[in-house]
C-alpha positions in Angstrom: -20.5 -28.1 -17.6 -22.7 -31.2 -19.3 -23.4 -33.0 -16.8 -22.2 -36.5 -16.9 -23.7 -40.2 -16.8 -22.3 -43.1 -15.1 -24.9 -46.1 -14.5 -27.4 -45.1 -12.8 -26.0 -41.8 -11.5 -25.4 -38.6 -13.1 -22.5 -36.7 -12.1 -22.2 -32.7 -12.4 -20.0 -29.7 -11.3 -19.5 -29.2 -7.9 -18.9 -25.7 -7.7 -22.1 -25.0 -6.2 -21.4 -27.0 -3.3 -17.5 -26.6 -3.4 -16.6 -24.0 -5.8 -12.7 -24.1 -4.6 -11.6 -27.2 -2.8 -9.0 -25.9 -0.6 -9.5 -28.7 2.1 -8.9 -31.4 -0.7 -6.4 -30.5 -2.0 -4.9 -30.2 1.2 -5.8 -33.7 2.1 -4.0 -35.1 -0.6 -0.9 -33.6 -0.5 1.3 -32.1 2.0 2.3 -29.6 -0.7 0.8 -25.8 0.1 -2.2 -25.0 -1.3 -2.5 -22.3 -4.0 -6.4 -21.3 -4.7 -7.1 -18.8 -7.4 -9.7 -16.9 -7.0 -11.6 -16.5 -10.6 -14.7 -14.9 -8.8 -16.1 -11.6 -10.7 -16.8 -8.6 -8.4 -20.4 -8.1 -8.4 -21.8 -6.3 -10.6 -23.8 -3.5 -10.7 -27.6 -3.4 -11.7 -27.0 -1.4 -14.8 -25.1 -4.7 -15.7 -27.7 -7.5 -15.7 -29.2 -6.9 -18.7 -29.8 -10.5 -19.6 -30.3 -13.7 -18.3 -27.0 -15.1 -18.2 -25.7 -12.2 -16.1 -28.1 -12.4 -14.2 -27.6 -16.2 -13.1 -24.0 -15.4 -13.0 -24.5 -12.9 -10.4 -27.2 -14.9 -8.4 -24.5 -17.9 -8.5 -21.4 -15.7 -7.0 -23.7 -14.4 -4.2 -25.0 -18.3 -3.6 -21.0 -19.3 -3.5 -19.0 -16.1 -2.1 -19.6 -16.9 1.3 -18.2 -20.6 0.6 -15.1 -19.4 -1.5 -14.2 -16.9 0.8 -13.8 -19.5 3.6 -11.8 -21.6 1.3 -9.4 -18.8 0.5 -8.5 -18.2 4.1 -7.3 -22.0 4.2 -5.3 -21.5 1.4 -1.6 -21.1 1.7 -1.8 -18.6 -0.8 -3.8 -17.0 -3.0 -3.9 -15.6 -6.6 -6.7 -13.4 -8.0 -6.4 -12.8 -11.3 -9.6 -11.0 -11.7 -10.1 -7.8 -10.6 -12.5 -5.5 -12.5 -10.7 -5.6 -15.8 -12.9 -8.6 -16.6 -15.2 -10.5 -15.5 -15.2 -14.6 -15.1 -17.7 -15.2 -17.8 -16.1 -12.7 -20.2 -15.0 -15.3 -22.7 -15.6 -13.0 -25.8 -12.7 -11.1 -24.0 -10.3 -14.2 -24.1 -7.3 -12.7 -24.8 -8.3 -10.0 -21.9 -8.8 -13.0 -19.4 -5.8 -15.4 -20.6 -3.3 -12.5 -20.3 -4.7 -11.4 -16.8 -4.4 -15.0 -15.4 -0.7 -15.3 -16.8 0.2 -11.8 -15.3 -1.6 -13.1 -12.3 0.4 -16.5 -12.3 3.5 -14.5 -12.5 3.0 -12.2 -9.8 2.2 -14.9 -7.3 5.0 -17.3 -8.3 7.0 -14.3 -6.5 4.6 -14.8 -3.4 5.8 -18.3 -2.7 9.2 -18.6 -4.0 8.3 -20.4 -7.5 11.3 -19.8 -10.2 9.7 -21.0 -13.2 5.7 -21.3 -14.1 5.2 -24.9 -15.3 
């Protein structure tokens, strides 16, 4: 994301140093928590052919350790990604859009949901 300017400060994307705010959004509500986990498997080094895969991968090993701490303080969890696709696949849209709907509806089951809003 572009990162933003307000006065004198410039505002970016936390996801490096919170890449899934579990704690948060716990604090402000006392609604449970439902993290999805958009995280791609690693990949293997056949894989990172180019640059961009290869600061993908360097990024999820930077944050794994960070998201996988905030997934245990979820109160539940849906992973839409498993190795179908990966999170930066967006010339498969389609592939990642109907994963994360399948996803939404198999976890809406988890906690009791009737209806996906």
């Amino acid at each position: 994301m572009t990162p933003l300017r307000a006065g004198d400060r410039l505002l970016a994307d936390g996801g490096l140093i919170d890449p899934l705010p579990v704690e948060l959004a716990d604090s402000l509500s006392d609604c449970p928590v439902v993290a999805v986990n958009t995280m791609s498997p690693l990949s293997s080094i056949e894989k990172l052919d180019d640059p961009y895969a290869l600061a993908n991968q360097a990024t999820s090993v930077m944050t794994s350790a960070r998201v996988g701490e905030s997934l245990a303080k979820a109160d539940f969890v849906c992973s839409p990604l498993r190795n179908e696709a990966g999170n930066v696949d967006f010339d498969r849209l389609d592939t990642l859009l109907a994963l994360g709907y399948s996803a939404g509806h198999s976890c809406r089951k988890k906690f009791g949901a009737d209806t996906v809003v």
